[in-house]
N, C-alpha and C positions, 0 to 999 in steps of 0.2 A: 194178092198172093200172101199166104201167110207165112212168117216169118219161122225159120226153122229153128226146133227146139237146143238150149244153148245148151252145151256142155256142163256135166255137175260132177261136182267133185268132192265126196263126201270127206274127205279127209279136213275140207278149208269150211265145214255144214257149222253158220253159225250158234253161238251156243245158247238161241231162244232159240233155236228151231229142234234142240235135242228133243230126243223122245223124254218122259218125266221120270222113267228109271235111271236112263242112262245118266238124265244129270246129277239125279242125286248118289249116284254112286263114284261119281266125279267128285262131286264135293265134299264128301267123305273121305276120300281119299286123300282130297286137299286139305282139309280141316284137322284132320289127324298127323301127316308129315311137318307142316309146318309150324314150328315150336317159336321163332320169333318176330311173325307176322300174327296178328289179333285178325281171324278171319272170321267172320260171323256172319250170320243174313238176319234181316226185320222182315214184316210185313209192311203192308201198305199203308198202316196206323202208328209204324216205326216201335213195333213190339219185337225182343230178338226170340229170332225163331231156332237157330242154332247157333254151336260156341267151340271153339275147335282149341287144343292144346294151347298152341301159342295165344289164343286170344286170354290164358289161364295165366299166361304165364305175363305176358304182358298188361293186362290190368287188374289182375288179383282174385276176380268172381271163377267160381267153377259153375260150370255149365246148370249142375241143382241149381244156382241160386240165382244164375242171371236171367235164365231160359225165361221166357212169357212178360219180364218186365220190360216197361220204355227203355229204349237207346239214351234218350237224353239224359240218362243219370249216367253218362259218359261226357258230357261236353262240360268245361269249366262255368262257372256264372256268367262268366263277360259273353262266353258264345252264346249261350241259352239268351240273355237278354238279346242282343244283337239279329233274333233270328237263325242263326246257323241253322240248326238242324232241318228247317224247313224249306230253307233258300237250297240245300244239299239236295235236299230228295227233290223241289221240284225241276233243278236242274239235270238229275240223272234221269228223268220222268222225261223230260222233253229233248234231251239230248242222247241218252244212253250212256252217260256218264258223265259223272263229277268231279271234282277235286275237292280235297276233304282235307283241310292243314289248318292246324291251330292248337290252340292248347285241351289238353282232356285230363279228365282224374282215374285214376286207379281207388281200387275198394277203399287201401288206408287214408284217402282223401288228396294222396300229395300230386301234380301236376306236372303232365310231361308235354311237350311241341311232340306232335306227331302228323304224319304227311299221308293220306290215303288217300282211296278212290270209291266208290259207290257206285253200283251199274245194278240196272233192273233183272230182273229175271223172269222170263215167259215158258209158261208153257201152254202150246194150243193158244187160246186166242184170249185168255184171262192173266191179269196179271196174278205174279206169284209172291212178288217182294220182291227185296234187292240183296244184292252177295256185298259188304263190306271188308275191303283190306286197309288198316291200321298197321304202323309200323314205330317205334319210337324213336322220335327224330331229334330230343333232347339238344345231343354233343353238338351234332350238325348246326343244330340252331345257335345254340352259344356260339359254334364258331363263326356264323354267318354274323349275329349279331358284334360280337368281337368288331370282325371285319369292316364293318359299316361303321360301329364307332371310331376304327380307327380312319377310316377315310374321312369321317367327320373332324375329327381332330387334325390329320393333315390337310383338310378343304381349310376350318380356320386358322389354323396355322399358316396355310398358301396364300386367303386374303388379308390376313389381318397381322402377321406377325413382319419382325423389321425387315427381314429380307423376300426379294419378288422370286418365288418360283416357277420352274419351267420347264417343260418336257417337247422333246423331238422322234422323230420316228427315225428308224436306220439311216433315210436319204437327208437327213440334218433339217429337216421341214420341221417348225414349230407345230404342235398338236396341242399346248395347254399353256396357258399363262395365267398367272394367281391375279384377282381381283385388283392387286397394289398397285401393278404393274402399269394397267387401263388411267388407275388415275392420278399415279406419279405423272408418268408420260403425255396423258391427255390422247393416245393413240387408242381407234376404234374398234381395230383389228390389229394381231398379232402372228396372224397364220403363215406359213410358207417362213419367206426371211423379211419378213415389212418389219422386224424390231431392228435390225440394223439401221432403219432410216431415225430412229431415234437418238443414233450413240453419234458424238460430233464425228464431223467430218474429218477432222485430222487422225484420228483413233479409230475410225470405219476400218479403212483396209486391214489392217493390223488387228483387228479383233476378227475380222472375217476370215482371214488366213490361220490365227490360233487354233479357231475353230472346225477350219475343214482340213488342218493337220491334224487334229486330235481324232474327229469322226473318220477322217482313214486309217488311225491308225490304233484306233479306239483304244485311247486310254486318256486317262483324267486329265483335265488343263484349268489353268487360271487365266485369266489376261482383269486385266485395270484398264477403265475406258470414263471417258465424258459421257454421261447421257443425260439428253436435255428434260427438264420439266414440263409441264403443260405451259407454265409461262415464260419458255425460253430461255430458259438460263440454265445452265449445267454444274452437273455435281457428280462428283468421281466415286466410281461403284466398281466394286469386285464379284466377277462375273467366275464363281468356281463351278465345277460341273462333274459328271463323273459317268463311263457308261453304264447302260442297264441290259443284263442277259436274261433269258427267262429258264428254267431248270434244267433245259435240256443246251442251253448254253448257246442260243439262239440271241444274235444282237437286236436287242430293240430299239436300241436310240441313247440317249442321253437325258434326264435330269439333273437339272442345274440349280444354283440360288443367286440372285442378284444383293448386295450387299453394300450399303452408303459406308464408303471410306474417306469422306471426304475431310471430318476429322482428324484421322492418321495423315493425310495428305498436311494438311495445314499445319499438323505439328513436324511433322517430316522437314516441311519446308524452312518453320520454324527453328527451327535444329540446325538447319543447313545455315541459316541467318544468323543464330546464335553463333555457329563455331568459324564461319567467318570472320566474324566482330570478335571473338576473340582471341583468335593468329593477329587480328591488326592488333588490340589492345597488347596482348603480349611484344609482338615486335614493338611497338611503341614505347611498351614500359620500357625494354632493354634498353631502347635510341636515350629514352630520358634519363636512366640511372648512369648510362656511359655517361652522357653529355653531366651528368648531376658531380660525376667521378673525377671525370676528366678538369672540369672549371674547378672544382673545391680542390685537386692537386696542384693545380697550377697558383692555386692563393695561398698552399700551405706552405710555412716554413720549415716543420717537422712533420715527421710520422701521428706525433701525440696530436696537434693542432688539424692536421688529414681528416683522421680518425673520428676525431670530435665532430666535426664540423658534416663530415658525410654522414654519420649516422644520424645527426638531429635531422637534414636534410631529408635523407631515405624514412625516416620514420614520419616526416610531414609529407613526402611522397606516397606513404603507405595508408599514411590513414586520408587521404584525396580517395585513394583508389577503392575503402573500407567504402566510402559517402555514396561512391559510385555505384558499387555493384550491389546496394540496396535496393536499387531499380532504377537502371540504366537510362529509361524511357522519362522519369520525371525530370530526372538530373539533382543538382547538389546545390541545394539551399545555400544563399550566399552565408546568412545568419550564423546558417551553423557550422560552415566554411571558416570564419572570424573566432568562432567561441570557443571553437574545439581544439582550435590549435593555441590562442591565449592560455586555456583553461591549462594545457599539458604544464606551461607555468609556472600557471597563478592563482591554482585554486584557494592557497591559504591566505592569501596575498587580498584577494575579494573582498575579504569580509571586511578589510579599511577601505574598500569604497576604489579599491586603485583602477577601475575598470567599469568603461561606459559603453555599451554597445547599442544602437538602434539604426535602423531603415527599412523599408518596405519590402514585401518577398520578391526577392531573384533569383529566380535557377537557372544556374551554368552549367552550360554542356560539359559532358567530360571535359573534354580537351581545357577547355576554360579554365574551369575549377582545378586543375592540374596546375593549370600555369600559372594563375594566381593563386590559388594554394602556398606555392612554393614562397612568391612574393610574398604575402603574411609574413611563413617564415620565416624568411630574411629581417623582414620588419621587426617581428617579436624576438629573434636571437639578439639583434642587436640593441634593443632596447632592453632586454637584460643586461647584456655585457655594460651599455655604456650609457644610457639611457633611464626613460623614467620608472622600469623594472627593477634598476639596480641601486634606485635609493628610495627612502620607506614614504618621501612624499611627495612621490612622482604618481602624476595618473595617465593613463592613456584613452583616449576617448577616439572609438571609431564608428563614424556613419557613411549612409550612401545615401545617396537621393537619383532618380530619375530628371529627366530635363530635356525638354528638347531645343533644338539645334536647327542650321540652315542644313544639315549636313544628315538631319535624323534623328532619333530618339538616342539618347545615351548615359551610362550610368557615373554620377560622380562620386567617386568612393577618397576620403580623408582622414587619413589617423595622424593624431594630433598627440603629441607628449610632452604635458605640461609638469610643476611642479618641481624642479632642479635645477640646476648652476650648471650651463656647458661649459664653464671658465676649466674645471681640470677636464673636460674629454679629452682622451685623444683624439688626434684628426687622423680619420677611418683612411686608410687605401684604399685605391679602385680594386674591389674583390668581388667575389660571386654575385652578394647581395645588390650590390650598385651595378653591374652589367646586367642583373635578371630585370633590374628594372629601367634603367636607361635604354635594352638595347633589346631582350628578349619579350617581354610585353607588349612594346610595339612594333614587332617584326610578327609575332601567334597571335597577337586579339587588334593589333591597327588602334595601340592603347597612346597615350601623352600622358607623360607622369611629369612630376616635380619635388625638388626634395628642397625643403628651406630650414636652415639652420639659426636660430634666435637661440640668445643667451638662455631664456627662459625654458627649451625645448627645441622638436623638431615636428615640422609638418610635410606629411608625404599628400601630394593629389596624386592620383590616379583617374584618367577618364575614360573610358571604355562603351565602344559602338557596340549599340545595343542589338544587335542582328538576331535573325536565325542562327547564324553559326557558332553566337556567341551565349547567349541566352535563349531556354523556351519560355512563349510568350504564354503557355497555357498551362501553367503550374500542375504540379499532380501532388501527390502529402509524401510530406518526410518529417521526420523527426528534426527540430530546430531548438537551439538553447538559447535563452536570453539572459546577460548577465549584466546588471547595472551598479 
């Protein structure tokens, strides 16, 4: 049975089936309305056969002078070379249409991005050429290409710059992570929430909860977290983020930046270490200037003799604590512990030879170097008042030497003061000087001193366990003066 004739509907009568008036009076009509579309038709040999207003206005030729020549003195060199115009036409030949985008010239030579289409034309059963719509798509382009660059520059920027970027969709599900991120972490996937199994465990929940309070309640958050390396070990990174809407104010999710703080962290801490150490240095200093106050009151007989005797004290306490905070970590050369407080003195005094200093390098902890510090001073006050500072051929010679012991390594330190008659000394009362060394040295360093009185001068030993607490064993540079 033969199949009944279908339905026709001439209003939908495609437009190779028009009759060859109708279409050219179509196209006329079209050719002439349209001022910023380049519509024109070739032949089959790509010769233009018509040229419509906007084709005048959009690449320069009026219709006298374009009419009968090639198309191809439309396409730029790079397409002519490439093929275009041929791969154009035998795609609208075999398909009934093509897409036509690239670059083209106008009559004055200069070059626009335009985006068209090419479709054949029939009438009856021969072909007729093809209808071409040209449009110039310049801005469009720029801005496309803009765009691209710019995603280029946020792509390397995303893999290669210091902090790891990242983006989520509304339901907080990761959808992007920068290149950095794959090989900080060593993590092969980032999708859904599998970066949380990256950040330590102590710092998970709490970075998880920042997060899914911020996404309900969509607004920016930071949080500080551990995340491990590809070799296990962790480094403290700041996680800021911010939400994204799209113009009609539609929530999309969130982009973030992952950022190494681990620096700030360690100075932070650092900070924290310094201003502890010094609330104790401070309370300490206090304890020792009272205790410095209190014993040199109790020796003085007047206000004038007080007066004296604390401030030479407090200014050999002050410059301990100058030695110190040149860098805390090396500690205070014995050397120059010796020199600096002689030298306050004796500088003019030197240059007759009244002064021998030598031994090998020792740095004393704070504390140490405080507390014999002090003893020097005692030492050299009194050797001016009474001693071989106070006559012109007195000398004072001080060394130390290392030694060890059943008991440990320890330093023996001896200043000797030769050169003068103890026949007029007075004989010294029990005073600050002789209690910091009979009683306060070896109660702070676990020191044994001795003080021996010869007509000729006096010799102090001091002996001092060489510990961690008392000395470091791993010198670091200071400044040290040697005077002979």
């Amino acid at each position: 049975m033969a199949e009944p004739a279908k339905p026709r509907n001439d209003h939908m009568q495609p437009l190779g089936e028009l009759a060859p008036g109708t279409l050219e009076l179509m196209l006329n009509a079209v050719l002439n309305s349209a001022t910023d579309f380049a519509i024109f038709t070739i032949d089959t040999q790509r010769h233009i056969t018509s040229w419509n207003i906007g084709a005048q206005n959009v690449l320069g030729w009026d219709a006298a002078e374009i009419i009968g020549q090639s198309a191809d003195i439309l396409y730029a060199p790079e397409a002519l070379s490439q093929g275009v115009p041929e791969r154009v036409l035998r795609e609208a030949s075999s398909r009934g249409r093509a897409e036509d985008e690239g670059w083209h010239l106008r009559k004055d030579g200069s070059r626009f991005w335009s985006s068209g289409i090419l479709m054949p034309l029939k009438g009856g059963d021969e072909g007729r050429g093809f209808l071409k719509i040209l449009r110039d798509r310049t801005d469009q382009w720029r801005v496309r290409e803009q765009l691209r660059e710019s995603e280029a520059r946020f792509q390397h920027l995303a893999d290669y710059g210091p902090a790891f970027v990242w983006v989520t969709d509304p339901d907080g599900l990761t959808t992007y992570m920068s290149r950095s991120w794959y090989e900080f972490t060593g993590q092969k996937s980032e999708l859904g929430r599998l970066w949380l199994d990256a950040i330590h465990p102590e710092d998970r929940e709490c970075t998880r909860e920042a997060f899914q309070t911020a996404n309900k309640e969509r607004k920016s958050f930071q949080v500080e977290y551990r995340l491990r390396r590809a070799d296990g070990s962790y480094t403290w990174m700041l996680d800021a983020a911010t939400p994204r809407f799209d113009v009609d104010g539609r929530y999309l999710g969130y982009v973030g930046s992952v950022l190494d703080i681990t620096e700030r962290r360690q100075a932070e801490e650092h900070q924290k270490i310094l201003a502890a150490e010094l609330q104790h240095r401070v309370r300490n200093t206090l304890a020792v200037i009272r205790l410095i106050m209190r014993r040199t009151a109790d020796a003085s007989d007047n206000i004038n003799d007080f007066t004296s005797h604390f401030d030479g004290r407090l200014n050999a306490f002050a410059r301990v604590q100058t030695a110190v905070t040149l860098d805390p970590t090396a500690g205070v050369d014995l050397e120059y512990l010796v020199a600096d407080e002689l030298l306050v003195y004796t500088a003019h005094e030197n240059e007759k030879g009244q002064l021998h200093i030598s031994g090998p390098e020792v740095r004393l902890q704070p504390k140490a170097a405080e507390t014999l510090g002090l003893a020097i001073h005692e030492l050299a006050t009194n050797a001016l008042k009474y001693g071989a500072l106070s006559n012109p051929n007195g000398h004072i010679k001080v060394t130390w030497r290392r030694h060890n012991t059943e008991g440990g390594l320890r330093l023996r330190f001896d200043w000797v003061e030769t050169g003068m008659s103890m026949d007029a000394a007075p004989v010294e009362r029990r005073g600050f000087g002789t209690e910091l060394l009979d009683r306060t040295l070896p109660y702070e360093l676990g020191a044994t001193t001795s003080i021996t009185l010869k007509k000729e001068g006096l010799h102090c030993r001091i002996e001092i366990p060489l510990t961690d607490r008392i000395a470091i064993q791993k010198a670091g540079v200071m400044p040290a003066a040697r005077v002979q």
